[in-house]
C-alpha positions in Angstrom: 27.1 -16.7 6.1 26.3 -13.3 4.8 23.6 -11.7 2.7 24.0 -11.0 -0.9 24.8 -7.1 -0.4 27.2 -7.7 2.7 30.0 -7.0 -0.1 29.1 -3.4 0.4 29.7 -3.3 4.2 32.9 -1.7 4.4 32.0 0.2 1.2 29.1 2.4 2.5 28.5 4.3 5.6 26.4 2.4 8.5 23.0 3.5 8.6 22.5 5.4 12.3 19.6 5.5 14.3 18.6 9.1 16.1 20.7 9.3 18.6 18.2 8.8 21.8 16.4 5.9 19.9 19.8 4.5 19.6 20.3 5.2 23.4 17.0 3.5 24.6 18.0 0.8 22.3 21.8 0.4 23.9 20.0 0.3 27.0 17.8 -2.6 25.9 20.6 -4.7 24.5 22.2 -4.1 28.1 19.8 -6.1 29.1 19.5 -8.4 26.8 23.7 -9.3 26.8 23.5 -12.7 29.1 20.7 -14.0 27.3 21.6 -17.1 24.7 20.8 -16.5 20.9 18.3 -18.9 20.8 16.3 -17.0 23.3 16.9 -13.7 21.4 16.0 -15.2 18.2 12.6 -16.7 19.7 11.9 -13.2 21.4 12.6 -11.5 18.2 10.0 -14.3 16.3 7.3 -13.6 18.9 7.9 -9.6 19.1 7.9 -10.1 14.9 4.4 -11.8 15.5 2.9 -9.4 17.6 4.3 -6.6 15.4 2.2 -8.5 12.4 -1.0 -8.8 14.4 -0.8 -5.2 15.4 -0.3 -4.3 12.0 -3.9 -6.3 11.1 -5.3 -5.0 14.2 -4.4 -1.3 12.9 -6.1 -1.8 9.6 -9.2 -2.8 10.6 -9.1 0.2 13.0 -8.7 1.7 10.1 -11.4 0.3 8.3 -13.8 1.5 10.9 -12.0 5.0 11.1 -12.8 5.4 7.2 -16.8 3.9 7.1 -17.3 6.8 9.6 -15.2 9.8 8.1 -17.6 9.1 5.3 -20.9 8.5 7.4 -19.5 11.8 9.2 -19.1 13.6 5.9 -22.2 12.7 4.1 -24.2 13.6 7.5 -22.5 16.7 8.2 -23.0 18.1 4.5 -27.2 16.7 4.6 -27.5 19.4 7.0 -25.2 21.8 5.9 -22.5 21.7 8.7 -19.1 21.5 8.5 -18.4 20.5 12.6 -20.0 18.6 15.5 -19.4 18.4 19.0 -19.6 15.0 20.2 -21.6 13.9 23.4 -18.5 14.4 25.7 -18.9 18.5 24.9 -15.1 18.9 25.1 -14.3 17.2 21.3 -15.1 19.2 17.9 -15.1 17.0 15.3 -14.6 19.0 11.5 -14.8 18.3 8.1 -11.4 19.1 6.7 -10.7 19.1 2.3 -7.5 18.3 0.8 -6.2 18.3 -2.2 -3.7 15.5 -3.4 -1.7 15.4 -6.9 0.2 13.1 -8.8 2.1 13.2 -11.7 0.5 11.5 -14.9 2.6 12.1 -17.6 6.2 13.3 -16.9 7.4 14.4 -20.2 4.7 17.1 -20.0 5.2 17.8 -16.4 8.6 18.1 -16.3 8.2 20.4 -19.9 6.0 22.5 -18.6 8.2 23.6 -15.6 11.0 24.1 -17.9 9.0 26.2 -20.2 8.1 28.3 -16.8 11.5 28.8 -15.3 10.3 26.5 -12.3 13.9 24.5 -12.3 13.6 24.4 -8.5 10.5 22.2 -8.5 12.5 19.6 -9.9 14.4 19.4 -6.2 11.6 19.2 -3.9 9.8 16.9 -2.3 6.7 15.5 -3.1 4.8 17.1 -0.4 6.2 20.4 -1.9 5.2 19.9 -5.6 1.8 19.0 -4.5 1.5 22.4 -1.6 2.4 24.2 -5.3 -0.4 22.3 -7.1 -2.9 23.4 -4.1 -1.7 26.8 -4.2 -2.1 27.1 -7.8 -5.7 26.0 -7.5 -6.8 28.3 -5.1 -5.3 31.0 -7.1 -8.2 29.6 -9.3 -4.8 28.7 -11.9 -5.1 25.4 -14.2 -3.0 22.2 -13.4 0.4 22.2 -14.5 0.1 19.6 -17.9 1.0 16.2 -17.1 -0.6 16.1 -13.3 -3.5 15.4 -11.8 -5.4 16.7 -8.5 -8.0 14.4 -6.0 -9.8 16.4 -3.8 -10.5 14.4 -0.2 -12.6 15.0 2.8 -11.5 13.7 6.2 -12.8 14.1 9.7 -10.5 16.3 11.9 -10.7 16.6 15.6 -9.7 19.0 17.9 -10.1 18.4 21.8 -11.1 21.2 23.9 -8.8 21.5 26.9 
């Protein structure tokens, strides 16, 4: 039994891995040959489960990473600082600002580049529209019409060797 796009098999190119993942992965399936389905497919259910509980295990990490970027943040700006080295002496910690855009309104966006000879923003990735957003506001230059700009302050950390 297939799935309902396995039509489309021998109609598209097979999706490759990089080639040395897909050499450590050979070299796991080596080992793997002699074992019977059933024991592949319960592996595969408990490696699935402990893939899911890693997953919840990295959010709350999370969690407890974002409470203190803000603690951090709110302390660091009280007195006026924009680093701090932890106990250890060999880790800076540093307030670093960002600026993140979206796109609200298209039609206006995608006017307003037009209207500017911009054509080449319309090829880019988003990581690339918003470095041109970021640029244009440290030129002290408007937002393009139809976007939008969030400024956000993480903690960064540099480790002295």
């Amino acid at each position: 039994m297939s799935g309902k796009l396995s039509y489309l098999k021998d109609q598209l190119e097979k999706a490759q891995e990089e080639p040395s993942r897909q050499e450590e992965i050979n070299k796991l399936k080596e080992k793997l040959k002699p074992e019977h389905v059933g024991a592949i497919s319960e592996e595969y259910r408990k490696l699935y489960d402990q893939k899911e509980s890693l997953k919840k295990e990295l959010s709350d990490l999370q969690l407890q990473l974002d409470a203190r970027i803000q603690l951090l943040v709110e302390h660091l700006e009280t007195f006026g600082l924009n680093q701090i080295r932890t106990e250890d002496g060999g880790t800076t910690l540093f307030i670093k600002d960002d600026v993140y855009s979206s796109v609200l309104n298209r039609h206006e966006y995608l006017s307003w580049i037009r209207e500017t000879g911009q054509e080449d923003l319309l090829t880019v990735h988003y990581s690339t529209m918003n470095a041109s957003i970021k640029a244009r506001l440290e030129r002290g230059q408007p937002l393009p019409p139809g976007t939008k700009a969030f400024f956000k302050q993480t903690i960064g950390i540099r480790r002295n060797k």
